[in-house]
N, C-alpha and C positions, 0 to 999 in steps of 0.2 A: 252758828252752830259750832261746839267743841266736838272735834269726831273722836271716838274713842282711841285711847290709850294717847294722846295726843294734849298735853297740857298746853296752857295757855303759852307758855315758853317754847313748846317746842323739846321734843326729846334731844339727847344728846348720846344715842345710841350709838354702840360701838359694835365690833362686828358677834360679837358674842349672844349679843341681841336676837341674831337671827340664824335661822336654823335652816341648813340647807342638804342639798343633794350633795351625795360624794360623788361629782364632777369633777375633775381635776383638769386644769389647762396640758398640763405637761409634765414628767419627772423628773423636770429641772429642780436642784436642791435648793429648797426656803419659798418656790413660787407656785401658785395653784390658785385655782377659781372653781368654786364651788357656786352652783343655781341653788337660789331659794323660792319663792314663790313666784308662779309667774300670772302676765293678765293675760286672761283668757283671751285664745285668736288675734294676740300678738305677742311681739317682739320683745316686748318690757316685761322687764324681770328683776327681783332683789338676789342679791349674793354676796361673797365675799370672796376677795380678791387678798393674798397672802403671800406677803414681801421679807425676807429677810428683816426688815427694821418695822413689822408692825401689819396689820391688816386693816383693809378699807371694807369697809360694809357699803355694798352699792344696793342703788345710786347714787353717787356722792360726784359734792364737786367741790375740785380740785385748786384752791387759790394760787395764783400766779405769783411768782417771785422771782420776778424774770434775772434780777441780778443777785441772785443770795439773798435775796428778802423781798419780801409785801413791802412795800415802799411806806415808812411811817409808822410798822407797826413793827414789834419786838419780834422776830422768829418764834420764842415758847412761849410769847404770847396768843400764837394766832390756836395751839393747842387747848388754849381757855375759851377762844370760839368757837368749836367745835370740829376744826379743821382736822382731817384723817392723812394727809398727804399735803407737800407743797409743789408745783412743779418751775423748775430756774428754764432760762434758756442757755444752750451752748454756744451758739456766736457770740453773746456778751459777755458768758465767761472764759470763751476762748482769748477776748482783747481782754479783757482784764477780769481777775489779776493774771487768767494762764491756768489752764487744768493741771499743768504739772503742782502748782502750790494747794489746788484743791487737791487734788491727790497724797501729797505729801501730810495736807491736815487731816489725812482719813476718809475722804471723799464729801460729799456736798453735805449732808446729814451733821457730822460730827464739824466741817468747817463753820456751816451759819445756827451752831446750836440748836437742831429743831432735832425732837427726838423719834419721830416718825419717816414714814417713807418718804421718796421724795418721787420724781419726774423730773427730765428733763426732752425739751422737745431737741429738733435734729439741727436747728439751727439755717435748715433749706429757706426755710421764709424769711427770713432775716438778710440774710445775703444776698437773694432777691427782690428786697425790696428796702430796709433800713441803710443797706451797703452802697442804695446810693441818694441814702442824707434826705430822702420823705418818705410817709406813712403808706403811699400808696404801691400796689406794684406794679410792678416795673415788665409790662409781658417781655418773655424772652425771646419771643419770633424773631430771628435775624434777617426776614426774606424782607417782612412788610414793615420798611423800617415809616414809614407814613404813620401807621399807626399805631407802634410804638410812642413815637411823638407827641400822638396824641395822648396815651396814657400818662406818659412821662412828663406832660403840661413843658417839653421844653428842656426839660432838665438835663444835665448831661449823664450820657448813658455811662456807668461806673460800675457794671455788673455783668458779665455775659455766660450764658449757658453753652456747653457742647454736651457730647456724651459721656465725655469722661467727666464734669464735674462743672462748677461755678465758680469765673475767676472774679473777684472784687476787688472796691478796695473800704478800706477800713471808715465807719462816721465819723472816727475819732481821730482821727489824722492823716487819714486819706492814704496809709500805707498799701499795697496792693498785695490780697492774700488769696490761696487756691483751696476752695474745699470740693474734697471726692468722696462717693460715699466711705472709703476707708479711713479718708481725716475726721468725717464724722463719728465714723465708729471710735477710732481711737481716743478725740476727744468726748465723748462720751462715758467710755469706760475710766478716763479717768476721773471723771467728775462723779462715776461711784452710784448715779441714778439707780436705786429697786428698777425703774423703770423706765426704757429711753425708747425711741421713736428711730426707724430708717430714715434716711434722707430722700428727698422726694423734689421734684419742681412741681411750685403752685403756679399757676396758671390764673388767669381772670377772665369775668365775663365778655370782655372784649375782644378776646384770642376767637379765631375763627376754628371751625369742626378741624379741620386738617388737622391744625398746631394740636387740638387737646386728644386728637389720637395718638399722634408723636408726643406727644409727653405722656401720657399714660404708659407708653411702650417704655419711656424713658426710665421711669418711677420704677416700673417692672424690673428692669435691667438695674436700674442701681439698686431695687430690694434685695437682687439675689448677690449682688457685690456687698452688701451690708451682711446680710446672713452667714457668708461667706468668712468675711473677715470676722462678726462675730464671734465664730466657733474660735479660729486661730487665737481672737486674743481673749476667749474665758479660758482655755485651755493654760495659756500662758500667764493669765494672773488668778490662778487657782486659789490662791491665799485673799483673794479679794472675796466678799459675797458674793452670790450669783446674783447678773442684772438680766432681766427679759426685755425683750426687742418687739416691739411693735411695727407691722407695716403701715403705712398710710395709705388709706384708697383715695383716688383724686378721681376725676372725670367730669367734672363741673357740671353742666344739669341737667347731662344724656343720660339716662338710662341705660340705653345697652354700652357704653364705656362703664358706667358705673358699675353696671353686675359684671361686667369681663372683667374688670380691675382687683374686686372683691374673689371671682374664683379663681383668678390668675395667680394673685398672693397667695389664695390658701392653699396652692397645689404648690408654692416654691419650697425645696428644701435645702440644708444646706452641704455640704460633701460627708458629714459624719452622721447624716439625719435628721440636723435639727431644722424644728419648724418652729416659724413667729409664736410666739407667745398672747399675742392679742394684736387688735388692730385698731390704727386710729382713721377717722374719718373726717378729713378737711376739703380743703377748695374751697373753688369760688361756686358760689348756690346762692338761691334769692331767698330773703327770709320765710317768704309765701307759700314755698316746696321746702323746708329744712324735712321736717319729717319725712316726708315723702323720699326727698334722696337717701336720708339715714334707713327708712326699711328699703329699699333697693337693694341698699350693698346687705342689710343684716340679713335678707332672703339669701344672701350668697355666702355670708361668710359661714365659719366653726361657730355653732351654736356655743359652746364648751370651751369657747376663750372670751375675753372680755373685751370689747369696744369703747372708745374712748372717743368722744366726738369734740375736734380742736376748735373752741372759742365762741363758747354761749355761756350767758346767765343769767339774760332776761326770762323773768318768769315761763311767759311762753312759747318762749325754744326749749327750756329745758322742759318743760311739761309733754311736747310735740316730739324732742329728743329720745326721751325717758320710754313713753309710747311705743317707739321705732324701734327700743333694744339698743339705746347708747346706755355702757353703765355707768363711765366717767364723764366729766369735762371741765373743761379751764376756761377762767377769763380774765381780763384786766380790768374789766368793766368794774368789779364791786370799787375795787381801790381807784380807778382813776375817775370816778364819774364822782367820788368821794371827795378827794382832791379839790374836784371843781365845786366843792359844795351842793352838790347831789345828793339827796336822800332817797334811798329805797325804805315805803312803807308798806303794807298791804292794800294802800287804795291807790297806790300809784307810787309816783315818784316830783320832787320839789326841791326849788334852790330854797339850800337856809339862806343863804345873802342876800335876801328880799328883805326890803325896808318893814314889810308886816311881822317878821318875826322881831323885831329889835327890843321891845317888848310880853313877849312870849313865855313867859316862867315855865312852862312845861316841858317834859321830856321831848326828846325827839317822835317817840313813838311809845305810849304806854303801855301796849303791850308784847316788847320787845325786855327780854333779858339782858342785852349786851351792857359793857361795862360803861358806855357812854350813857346809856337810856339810864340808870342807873343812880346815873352821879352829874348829869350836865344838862343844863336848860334850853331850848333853844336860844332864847334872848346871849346867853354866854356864847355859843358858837356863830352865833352871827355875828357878835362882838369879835369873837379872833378871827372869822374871817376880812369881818372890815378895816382890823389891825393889822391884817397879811401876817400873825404868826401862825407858825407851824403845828401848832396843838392841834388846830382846826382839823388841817388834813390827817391825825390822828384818830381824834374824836369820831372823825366822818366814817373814816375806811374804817374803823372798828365798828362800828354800827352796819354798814356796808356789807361787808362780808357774814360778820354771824346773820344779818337777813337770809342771805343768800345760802349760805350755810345749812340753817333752820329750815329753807325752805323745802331743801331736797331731803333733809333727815325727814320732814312731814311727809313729802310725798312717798318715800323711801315705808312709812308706819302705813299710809294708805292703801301701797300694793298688796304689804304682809296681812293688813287688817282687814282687805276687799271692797275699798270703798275709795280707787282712785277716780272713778269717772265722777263719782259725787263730790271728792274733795278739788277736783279740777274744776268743777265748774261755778262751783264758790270761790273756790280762790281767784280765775280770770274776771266771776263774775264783778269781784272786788276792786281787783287791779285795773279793768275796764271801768271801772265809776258805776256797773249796772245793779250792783249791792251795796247798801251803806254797810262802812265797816266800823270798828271800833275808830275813834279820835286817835288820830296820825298825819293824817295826810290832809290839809287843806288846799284844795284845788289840784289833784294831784296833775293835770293836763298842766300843768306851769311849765315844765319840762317836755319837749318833742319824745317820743319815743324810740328807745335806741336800739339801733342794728348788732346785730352780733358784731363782735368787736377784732376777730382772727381771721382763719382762714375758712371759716363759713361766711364770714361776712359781705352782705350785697353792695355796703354803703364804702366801706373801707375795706376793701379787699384784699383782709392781710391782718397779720398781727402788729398792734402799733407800737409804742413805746411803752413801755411799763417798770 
């Protein structure tokens, strides 16, 4: 079924598209979030979110670019996919090349040419778990060093938390560096993000109840040293745009942490008044409750700010997210599961590097718009796969992403249009193999089904490489 207003392509609505309440986040100058239609007796809602360099019509999700770019694809190219925002990380631009040179080139926007908003996360997960050289993290309990060990398979610990902050050392040279939530804020602001994130400690399902009350308490306390310092330095770089600040709610997959977390943030202010901007919601969660802890915290947080949930974009997380009242969110998953020669279609997901496509003359996916589907055969992209050039992992993440992209603009056309629980349950019925869909996907079970890939993630708990 075509659902109305909804072409075969998939809209590529911008925020002007949708018509909301005059809500406003805050009377911070260039930033505001306005509610537009919402699903009845929940949390999910469309609006628009409005940044100095551009506005996002939510629910939208936000592509990763962790080092000043989508890995393989052009920056104002990924604006020809649909893309409304990018978000970088700051631990990896803090090692390189250095926030003072982004700064210097105008901030993140004007340095990697992308002409819209950008994100930047706080860089906490990163230094807790990349800082010391693998994917997973690293719990920071200093009591129970037993099972630390276990987490850490071994590894040497190269990371440690107190209250003041996280000392590390560098993946890229093993340097030893200190971030507190005021290094974060500063490198933050320089990096010029519409949109940055508090520093916070992630935790994992491993950590016992004790550790994840004390860290919660932690996250607390470094929110309000974020907030803090916030104000000091927009005050002091007045000539810059305004950036808004996100807390992070953590609590891993209690309940009552999670909602004390969520009111605990909305009641922090800062010494001149000022309050978060929006809030993002991470940690470690099983994929099985994502929704479920995402309305916990949204039953607690400002209706009238916007949520951002760190690191889904599998179909149905974000479907389960979107539900719950998350408006944003990011992954690495489009680009890196691309990379690996991954395809996302509507009936699932498939390696092109299978000996059956080697002969394949057709698109990727026929009824996809992207510039891949377009102009490349399967039989061609398994061929540069098999030749290990680099086009491939182009080709792939470009298809990759505007799926991913398309998807949430449909679901995003379904809320406005009142036909998300119908357009949900086509679209899983799809992705689950329970509906034949158009020619795309052959066998789409070829591929295991993946975990959220950040700091919701059950499997990797933690944001990876990207």
């Amino acid at each position: 079924m075509r659902w109305p207003g909804v072409t075969a392509q998939g809209p590529r609505s911008g925020p002007a598209d949708t018509a909301c309440e005059d809500i406003g986040v805050s009377d911070s100058p260039g930033f505001s979030f306005s509610i537009g239609t919402r699903l009845d007796g929940r949390h999910g809602r469309t609006g628009v979110i409005q940044t100095p360099h551009g506005a996002v019509a939510t629910p939208a999700f936000i592509p990763v670019g962790t080092k000043a770019t989508v890995k393989a694809v052009l920056p104002e190219a990924m604006s020809d996919l649909g893309a409304q925002a990018l978000l970088a990380n700051a631990y990896h631009l803090y090692l390189q090349p250095g926030p003072d040179i982004v700064d210097e080139a105008g901030g993140l926007a004007a340095f990697m040419n992308w002409p819209g908003p950008t994100f930047t996360d706080s860089g906490g997960f990163q230094v807790m778990s990349l800082g010391v050289g693998f994917k997973k993290v690293l719990a920071m309990e200093t009591v129970d060093v037993q099972n630390d060990d276990v987490i850490a398979k071994g590894k040497e610990r190269l990371a440690t938390v107190d209250d003041e902050g996280v000392t590390f050392r560098s993946h890229l040279n093993g340097s030893k560096h200190r971030f507190t939530p005021e290094v974060s804020m500063g490198i933050q602001h320089q990096l010029g993000a519409d949109i940055m994130f508090a520093f916070d400690e992630l935790t994992t399902l491993m950590n016992t109840r004790g550790y994840q009350e004390k860290s919660v308490q932690r996250t607390h306390q470094w929110a309000q040293r974020c907030i803090d310092e916030h104000e000091r330095l927009t005050a002091a770089r007045a000539h810059r745009p305004y950036q808004a600040l996100f807390a992070v709610v953590q609590g891993a997959q209690y309940e009552d942490l999670r909602r004390k977390a969520s009111r605990d943030l909305a009641e922090i202010r800062g010494a001149e008044g000022t309050e978060f901007d929006g809030y993002g919601i991470g940690g470690a969660l099983e994929k099985h409750n994502l929704g479920t802890i995402v309305g916990w915290c949204c039953d607690e947080l400002p209706e009238d700010k916007p949520r951002h949930m760190l690191g889904i974009s599998e179909p149905e997380d974000m479907f389960a997210a979107i539900e719950a009242g998350a408006d944003t969110f990011d992954c690495v998953n489009p680009s890196r599961v691309g990379r690996n020669g991954g395809i996302y279609v509507d009936a699932g997901r498939f390696n092109i590097d299978t000996l059956r496509f080697k002969r394949d003359f057709t698109p990727i996916d026929d009824t996809c718009d992207c510039y891949t589907c377009a102009h490349y055969t399967r039989a061609y992209i398994h061929h540069l796969f098999k030749a290990k050039e680099m086009l491939a992992s182009t080709l792939c993440t470009i298809h990759n992403e505007r799926f991913t992209i398309r998807l949430v603009d449909r679901i995003r056309a379904s809320i406005d249009g009142g036909y998300f629980d119908e357009f949900r349950a086509e679209t899983m019925g799809r992705w689950q193999g329970r509906i034949t869909a158009p020619r795309g996907a052959p066998d789409p079970v070829a591929v295991p089904a993946q975990a959220p890939d950040s700091r919701s993630n059950p499997v990797v708990e933690g944001r990876p490489f990207a």
